[in-house]
Backbone as CSV, one residue per row, in Angstrom:
resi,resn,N_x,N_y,N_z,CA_x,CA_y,CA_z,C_x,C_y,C_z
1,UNK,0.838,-1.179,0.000,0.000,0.000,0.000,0.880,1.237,0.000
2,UNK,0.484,1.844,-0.451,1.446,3.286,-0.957,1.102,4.345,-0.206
3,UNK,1.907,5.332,0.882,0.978,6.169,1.463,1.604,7.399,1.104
4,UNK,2.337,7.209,0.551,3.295,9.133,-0.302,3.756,8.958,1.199
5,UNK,4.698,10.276,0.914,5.880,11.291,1.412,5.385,11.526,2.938
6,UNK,4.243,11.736,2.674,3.792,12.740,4.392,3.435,10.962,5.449
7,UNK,2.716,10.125,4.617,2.325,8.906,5.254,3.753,7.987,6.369
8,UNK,4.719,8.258,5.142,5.928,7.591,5.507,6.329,8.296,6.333
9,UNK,7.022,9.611,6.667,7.450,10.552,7.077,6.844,10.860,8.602
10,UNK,4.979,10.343,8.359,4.229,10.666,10.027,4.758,9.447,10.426
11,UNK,4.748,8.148,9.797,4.905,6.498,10.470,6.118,6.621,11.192
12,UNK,7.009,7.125,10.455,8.711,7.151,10.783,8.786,8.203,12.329
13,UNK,8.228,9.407,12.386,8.191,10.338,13.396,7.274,9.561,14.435
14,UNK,6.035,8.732,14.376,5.236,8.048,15.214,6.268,7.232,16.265
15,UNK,6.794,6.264,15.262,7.620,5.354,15.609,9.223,6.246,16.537
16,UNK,9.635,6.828,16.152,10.376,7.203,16.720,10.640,8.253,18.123
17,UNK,9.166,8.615,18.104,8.349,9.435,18.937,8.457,8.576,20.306
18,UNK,7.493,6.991,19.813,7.447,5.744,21.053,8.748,5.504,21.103
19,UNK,9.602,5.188,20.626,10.896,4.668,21.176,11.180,5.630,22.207
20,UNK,11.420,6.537,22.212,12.143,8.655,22.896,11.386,7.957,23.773
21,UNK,9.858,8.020,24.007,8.979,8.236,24.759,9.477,6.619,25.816
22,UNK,9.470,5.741,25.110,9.703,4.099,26.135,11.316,4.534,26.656
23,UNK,12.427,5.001,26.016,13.423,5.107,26.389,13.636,5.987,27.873
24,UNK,13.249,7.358,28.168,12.781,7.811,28.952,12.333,7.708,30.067
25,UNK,10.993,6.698,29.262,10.155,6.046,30.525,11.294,4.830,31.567
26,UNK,12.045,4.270,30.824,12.962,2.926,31.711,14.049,4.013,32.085
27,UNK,14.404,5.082,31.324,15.404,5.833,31.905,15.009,6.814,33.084
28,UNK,13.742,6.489,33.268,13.022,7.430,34.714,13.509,7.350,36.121
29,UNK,14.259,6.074,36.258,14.913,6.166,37.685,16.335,6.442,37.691
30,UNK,16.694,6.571,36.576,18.141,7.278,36.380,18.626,8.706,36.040
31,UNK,17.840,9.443,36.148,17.409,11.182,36.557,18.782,11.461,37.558
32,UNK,18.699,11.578,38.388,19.314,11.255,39.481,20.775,10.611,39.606
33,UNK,20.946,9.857,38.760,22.218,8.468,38.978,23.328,9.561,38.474
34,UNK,24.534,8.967,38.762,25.529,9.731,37.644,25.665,10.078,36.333
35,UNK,26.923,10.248,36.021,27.312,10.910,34.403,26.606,9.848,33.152
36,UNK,27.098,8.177,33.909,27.041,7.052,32.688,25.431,6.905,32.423
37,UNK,24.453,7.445,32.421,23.401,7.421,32.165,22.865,8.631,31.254
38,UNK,21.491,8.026,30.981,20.963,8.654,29.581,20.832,10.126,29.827
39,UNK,20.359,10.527,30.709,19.728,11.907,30.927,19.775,12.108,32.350
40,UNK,20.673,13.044,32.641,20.628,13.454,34.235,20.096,14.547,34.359
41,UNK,19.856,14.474,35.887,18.551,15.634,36.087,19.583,16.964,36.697
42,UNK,19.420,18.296,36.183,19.983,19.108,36.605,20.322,19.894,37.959
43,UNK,21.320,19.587,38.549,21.501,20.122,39.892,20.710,21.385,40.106
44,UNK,20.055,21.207,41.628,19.046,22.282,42.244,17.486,22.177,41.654
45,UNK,17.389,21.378,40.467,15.542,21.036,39.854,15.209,19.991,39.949
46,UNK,13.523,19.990,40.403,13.268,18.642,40.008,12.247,18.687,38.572
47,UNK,12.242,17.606,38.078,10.810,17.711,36.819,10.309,17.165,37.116
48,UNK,9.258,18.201,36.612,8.140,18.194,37.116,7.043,18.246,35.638
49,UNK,7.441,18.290,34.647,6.540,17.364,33.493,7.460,17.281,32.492
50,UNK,7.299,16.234,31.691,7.980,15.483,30.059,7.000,15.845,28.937
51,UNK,7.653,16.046,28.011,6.563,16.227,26.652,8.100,15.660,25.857
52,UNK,7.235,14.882,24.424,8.079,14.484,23.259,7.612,15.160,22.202
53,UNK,8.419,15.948,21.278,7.570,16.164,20.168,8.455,17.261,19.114
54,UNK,7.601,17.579,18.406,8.375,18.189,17.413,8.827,19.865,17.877
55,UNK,9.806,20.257,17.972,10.331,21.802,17.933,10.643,22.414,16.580
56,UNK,10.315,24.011,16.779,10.761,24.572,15.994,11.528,25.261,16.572
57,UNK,12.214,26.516,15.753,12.255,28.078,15.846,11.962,28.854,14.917
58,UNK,12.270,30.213,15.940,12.198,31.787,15.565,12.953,32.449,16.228
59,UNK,12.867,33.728,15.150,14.016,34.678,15.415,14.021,35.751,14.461
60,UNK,14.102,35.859,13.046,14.543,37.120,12.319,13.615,37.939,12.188
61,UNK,12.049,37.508,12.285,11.148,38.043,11.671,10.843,38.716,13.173
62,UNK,10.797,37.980,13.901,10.144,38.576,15.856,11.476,39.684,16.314
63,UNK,12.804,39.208,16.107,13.687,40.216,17.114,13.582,41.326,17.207
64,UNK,13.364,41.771,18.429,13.314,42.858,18.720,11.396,43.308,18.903
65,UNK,10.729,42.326,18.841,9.219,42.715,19.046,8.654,42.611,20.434
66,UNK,7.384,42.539,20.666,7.172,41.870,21.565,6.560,41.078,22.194
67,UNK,7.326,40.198,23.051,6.754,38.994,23.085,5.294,38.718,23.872
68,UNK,4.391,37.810,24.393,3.439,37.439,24.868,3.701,38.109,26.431
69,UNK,4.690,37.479,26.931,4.807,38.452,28.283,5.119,39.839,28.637
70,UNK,5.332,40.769,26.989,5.628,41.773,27.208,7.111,42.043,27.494
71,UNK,7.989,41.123,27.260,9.304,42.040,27.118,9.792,41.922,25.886
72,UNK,10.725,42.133,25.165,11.457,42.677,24.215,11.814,41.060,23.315
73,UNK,12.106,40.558,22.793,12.005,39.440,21.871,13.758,39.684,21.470
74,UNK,14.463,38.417,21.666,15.556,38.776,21.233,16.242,36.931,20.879
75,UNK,16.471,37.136,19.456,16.588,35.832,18.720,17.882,35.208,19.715
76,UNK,18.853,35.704,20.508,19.840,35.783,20.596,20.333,34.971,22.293
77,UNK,18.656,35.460,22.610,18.489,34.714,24.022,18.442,33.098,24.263
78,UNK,17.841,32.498,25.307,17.582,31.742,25.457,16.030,31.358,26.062
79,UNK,14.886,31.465,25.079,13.919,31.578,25.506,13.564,30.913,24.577
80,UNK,11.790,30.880,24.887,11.366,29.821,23.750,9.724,30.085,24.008
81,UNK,8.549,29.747,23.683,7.474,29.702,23.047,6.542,28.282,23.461
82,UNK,5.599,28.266,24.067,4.854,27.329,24.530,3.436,27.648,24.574
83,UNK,2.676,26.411,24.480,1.543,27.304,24.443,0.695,27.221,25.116
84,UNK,1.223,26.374,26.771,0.407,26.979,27.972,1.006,27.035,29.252
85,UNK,2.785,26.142,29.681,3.483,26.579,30.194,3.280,28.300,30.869
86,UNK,3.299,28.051,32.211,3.531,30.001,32.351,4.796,30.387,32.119
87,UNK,4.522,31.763,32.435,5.533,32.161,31.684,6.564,32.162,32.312
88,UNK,7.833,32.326,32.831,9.005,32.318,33.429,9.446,30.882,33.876
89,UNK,8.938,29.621,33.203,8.885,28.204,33.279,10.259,28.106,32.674
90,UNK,11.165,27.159,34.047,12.843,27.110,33.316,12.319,25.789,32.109
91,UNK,12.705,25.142,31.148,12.887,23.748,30.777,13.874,23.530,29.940
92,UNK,13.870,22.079,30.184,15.506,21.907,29.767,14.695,20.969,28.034
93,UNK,15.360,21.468,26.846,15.065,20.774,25.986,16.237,20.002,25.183
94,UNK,15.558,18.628,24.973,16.997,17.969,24.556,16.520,17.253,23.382
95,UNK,17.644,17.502,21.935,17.399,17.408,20.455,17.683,15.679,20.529
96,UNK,16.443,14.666,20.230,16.980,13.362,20.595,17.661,12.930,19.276
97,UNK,17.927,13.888,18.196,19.046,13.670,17.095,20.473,13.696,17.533
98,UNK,20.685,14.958,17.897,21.959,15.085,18.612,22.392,15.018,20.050
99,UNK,21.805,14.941,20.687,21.520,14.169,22.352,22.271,15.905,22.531
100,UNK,22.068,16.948,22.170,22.558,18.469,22.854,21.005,18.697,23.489
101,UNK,21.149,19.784,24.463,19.967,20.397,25.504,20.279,21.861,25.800
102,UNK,19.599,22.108,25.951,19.518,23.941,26.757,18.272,23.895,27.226
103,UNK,18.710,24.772,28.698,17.700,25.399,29.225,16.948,26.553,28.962
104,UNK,15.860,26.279,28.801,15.129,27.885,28.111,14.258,28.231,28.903
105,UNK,13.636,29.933,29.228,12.787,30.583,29.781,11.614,30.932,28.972
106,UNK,10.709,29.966,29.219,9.283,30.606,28.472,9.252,32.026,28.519
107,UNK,8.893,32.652,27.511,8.015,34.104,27.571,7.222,34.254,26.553
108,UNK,7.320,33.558,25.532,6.174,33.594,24.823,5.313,32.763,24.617
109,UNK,4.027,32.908,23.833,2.775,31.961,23.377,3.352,31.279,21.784
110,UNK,3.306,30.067,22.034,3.257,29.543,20.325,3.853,28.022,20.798
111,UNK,3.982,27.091,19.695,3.815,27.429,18.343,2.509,27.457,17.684
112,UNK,1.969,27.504,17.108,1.146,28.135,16.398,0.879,27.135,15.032
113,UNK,1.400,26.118,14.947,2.013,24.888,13.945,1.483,23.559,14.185
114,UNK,0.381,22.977,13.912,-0.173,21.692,14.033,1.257,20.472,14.238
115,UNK,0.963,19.776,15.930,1.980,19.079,15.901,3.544,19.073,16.421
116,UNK,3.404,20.482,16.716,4.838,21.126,17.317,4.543,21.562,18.725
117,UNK,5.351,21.489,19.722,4.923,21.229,21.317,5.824,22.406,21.761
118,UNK,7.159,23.080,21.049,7.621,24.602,21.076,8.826,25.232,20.696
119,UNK,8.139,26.583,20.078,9.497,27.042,19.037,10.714,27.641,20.404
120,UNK,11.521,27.696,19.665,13.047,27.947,20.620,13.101,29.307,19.708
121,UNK,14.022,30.071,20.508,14.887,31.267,20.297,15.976,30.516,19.136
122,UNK,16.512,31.626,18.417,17.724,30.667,17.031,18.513,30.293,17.840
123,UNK,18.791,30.864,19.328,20.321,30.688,20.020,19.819,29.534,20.167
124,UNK,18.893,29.187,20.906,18.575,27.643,21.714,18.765,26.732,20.679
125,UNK,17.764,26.835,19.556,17.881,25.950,18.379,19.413,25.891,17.496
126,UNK,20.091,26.952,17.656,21.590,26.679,17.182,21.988,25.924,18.151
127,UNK,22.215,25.816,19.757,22.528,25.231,20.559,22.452,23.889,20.863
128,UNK,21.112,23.376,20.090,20.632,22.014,20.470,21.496,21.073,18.845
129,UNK,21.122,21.930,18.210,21.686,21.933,16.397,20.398,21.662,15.717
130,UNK,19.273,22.468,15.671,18.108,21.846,14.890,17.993,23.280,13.927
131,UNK,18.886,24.311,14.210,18.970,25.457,12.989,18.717,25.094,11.660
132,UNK,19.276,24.111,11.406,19.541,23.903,9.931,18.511,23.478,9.598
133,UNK,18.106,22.650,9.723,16.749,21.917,9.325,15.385,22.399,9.886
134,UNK,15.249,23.522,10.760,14.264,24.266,11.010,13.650,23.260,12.029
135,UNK,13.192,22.117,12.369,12.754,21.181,13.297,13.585,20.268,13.766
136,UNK,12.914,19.741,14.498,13.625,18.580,15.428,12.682,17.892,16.629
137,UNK,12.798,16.512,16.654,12.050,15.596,17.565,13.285,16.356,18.764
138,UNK,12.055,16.280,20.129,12.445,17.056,21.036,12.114,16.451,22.305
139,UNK,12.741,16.105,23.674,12.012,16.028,25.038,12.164,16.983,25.445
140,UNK,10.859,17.319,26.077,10.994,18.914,26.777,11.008,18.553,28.395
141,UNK,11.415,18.417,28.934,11.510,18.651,30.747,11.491,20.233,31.465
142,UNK,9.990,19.991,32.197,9.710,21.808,32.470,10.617,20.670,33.966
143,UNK,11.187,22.281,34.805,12.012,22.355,35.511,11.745,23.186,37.111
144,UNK,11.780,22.447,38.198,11.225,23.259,39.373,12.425,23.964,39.961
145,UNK,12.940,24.511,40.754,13.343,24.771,41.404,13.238,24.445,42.941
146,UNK,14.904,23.611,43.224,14.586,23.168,44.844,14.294,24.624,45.795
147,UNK,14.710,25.445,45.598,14.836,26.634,46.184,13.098,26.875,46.417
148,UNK,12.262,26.376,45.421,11.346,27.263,45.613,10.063,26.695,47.099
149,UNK,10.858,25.168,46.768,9.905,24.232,47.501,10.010,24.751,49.252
């Protein structure tokens, strides 16, 4: 059965979506453990929610505007776009292409893109390496602060 370009392309992202997502899940008590493990949890936070999914960015067309919370939009930062996260929400996002992460500060509303869970600042998205290709399969870990508890 023949399903074109987009058929293959959703099956392939489905599938690779559950793997991220099962990998994660068995890597859930190793948050915590040392270096030799998949994903360690960042000194002073705990997470406090997971999302898998597609990221974008922005940057040339917004810099310098302003953003949903009202400050100044700057491609250059480290912020990023969600679309119900509040706003000043640390999370750590990690490109499961290139196993790179940054922490980003919500301040804006979006994406705005059927399927995409949130655009990054260009710095973040240069940072993770999903610049080039404009997307990237993504775990997002929003981030507490022990301090705050």
């Amino acid at each position: 059965m023949h399903r074109g370009i987009f058929g293959v392309y959703a099956a392939r992202l489905f599938i690779a979506t559950l793997l991220v997502f099962f990998c994660l899940f068995l890597a859930d008590g190793c948050f915590s453990q040392g270096k030799n493990h998949l994903v360690q949890k960042p000194l002073g936070y705990n997470i406090t929610h997971r999302e898998i999914g597609i990221a974008s960015w922005y940057g040339p067309g917004f810099h310098g505007k302003i953003t949903a919370n009202g400050e100044v939009f700057s491609k250059n930062k480290l912020t990023a776009a969600h679309r119900n996260l509040p706003f000043g929400t640390l999370a750590r996002v990690k490109s499961i292409q290139t196993e790179r992460s940054v922490i980003v500060r919500i301040n804006d509303r979006g994406p705005f893109m059927a399927g995409r869970i949130i655009d990054l600042s260009e710095e973040a998205a240069r940072r993770i390496g999903i610049k080039k290709q404009g997307i990237g399969v993504v775990a997002l870990e929003v981030l507490q602060s022990l301090a705050i508890k």
